[in-house]
N, C-alpha and C positions, 0 to 999 in steps of 0.2 A: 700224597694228596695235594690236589693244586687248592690256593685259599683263594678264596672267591670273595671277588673285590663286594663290598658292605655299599648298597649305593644308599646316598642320606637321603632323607625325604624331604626335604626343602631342594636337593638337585631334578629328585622325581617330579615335584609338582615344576618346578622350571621348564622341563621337557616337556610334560603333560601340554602345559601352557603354550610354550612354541609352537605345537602344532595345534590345538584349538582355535586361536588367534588364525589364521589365514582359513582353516577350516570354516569357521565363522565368517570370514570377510566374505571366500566363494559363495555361502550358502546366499551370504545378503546380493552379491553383485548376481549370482543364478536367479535368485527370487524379483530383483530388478527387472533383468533382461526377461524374464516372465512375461512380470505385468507391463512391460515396457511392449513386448509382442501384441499382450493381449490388446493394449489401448490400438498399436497401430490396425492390429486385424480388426476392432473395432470401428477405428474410423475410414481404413479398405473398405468394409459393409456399407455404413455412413454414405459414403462418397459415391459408390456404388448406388445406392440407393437414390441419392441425388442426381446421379446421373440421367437416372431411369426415370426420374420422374422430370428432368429437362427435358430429355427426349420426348416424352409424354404429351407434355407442356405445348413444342414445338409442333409436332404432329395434329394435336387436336387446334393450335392458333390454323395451320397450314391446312387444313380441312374445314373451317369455319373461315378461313381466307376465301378460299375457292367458292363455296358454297354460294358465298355472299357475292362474290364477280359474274359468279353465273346468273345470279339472281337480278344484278345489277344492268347487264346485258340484257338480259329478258324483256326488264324494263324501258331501255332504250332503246330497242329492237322494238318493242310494242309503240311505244312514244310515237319513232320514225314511219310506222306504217301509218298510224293512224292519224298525221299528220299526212302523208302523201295523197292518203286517200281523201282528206278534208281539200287539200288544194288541188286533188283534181274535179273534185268536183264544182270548187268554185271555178274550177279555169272553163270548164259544162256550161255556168253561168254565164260568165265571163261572154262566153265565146254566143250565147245566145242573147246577149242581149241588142238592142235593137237602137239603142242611143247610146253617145260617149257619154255621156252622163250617168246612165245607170251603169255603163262597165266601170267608170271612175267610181261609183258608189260601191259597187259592190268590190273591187280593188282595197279601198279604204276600209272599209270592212274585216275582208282578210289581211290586211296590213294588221290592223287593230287585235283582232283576235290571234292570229300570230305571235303578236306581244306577249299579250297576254300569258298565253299559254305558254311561251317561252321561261317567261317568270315565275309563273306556277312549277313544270316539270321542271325547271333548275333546282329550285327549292330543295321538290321532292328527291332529287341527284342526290344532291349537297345531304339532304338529311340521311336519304340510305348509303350515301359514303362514309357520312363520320360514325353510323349506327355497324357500319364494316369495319371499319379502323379500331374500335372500341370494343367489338368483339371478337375481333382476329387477334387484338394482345392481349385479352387476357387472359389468357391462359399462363401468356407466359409472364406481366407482369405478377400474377400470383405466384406467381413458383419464383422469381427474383425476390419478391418481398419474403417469403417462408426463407429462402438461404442467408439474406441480408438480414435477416432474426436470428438465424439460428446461428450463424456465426459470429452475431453481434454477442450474444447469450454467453456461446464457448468463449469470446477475447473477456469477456466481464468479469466472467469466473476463474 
């Protein structure tokens, strides 16, 4: 009969140990690389999401761009006619009248009201320009200030 080595229990639990200890370690660095995934596929989503809603953003300024150019054209286009038609008809005047005095009257006249109305439709330009400018961004400064929060938020924490 062969005698069979006696192994002590203080060497058993040593070996036991050996391998626990790394067994241990993997399960922490696996459980790691886990939640380490899970945050990146998190903020993939995230990012993703922000993305979509940039584009969004961009698309809807870019369509309220236009809207407003066309609308703005419209305007000027109407302006321009209605202006040509005003001084043809004074040049109608103009052209019938029967002294240099009343063509110079009436000259001064459409000088004056010209002005005028030149000062008026700028106005009206200027206001539906900046009332275009203000709401063709924002769309997108809304969606910059929601990222510039939200990131602000993530570096806080």
């Amino acid at each position: 009969m062969t005698a069979q080595k006696k192994v002590e229990p203080k060497a058993a639990a040593k070996a036991t140990e050996s391998v626990e200890t790394p067994v241990a370690v993997g399960q922490e660095q696996v459980a790691a690389a886990v939640k380490a995934g899970t945050e990146v596929f998190k903020n993939y989503e995230e990012v993703i999401a922000l993305n979509k809603d940039n584009v969004e953003a961009v698309v809807k300024a870019n369509t309220l761009f236009v809207n407003g150019v066309q609308d703005l054209n419209k305007e000027i286009f109407a302006m321009a006619q209605a202006t040509l038609e005003e001084n043809a008809e004074m040049t109608k005047k103009v052209l019938s009248c029967t002294s240099f005095q009343d063509a110079v009257a009436i000259q001064n006249d459409l000088v004056k009201a010209n002005y005028e109305k030149a000062m008026t439709e700028s106005r009206k330009i200027t206001d539906m320009t900046v009332k275009l400018a203000e709401g063709a961004t924002a769309p997108i400064t809304k969606q910059v200030n929601l990222a510039v929060e939200k990131f602000t938020k993530e570096l806080a924490a």
